[in-house]
C-alpha positions, 0 to 999 in steps of 0.5 A: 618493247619498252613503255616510256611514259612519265609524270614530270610533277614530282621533279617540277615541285621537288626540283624545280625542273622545267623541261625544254624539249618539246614533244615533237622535238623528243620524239624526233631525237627518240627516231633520230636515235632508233634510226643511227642504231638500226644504221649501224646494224644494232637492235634497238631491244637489245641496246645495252646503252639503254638501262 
């Protein structure tokens, strides 16, 4: 299972970025995600789109 965690400062002083997609928002499309892979009978550890 992968650890997805992160601390967008470094990109928000250096870049200037902002996200804009909120937390919950994130999480739904992750499921949204997980649920069309699992739908089309793929594994979600073994998907090859995710580096």
């Amino acid at each position: 299972m992968d650890l997805l965690c992160a601390d967008p400062k470094k990109s928000r002083v250096q870049l200037g970025w902002e996200s804009t997609v909120g937390f919950e928002e994130l999480v739904a499309m992750m499921v949204e995600a997980d649920v069309r892979l699992l739908s089309d009978g793929g594994d979600p550890e073994q998907d090859s789109s995710w580096p």
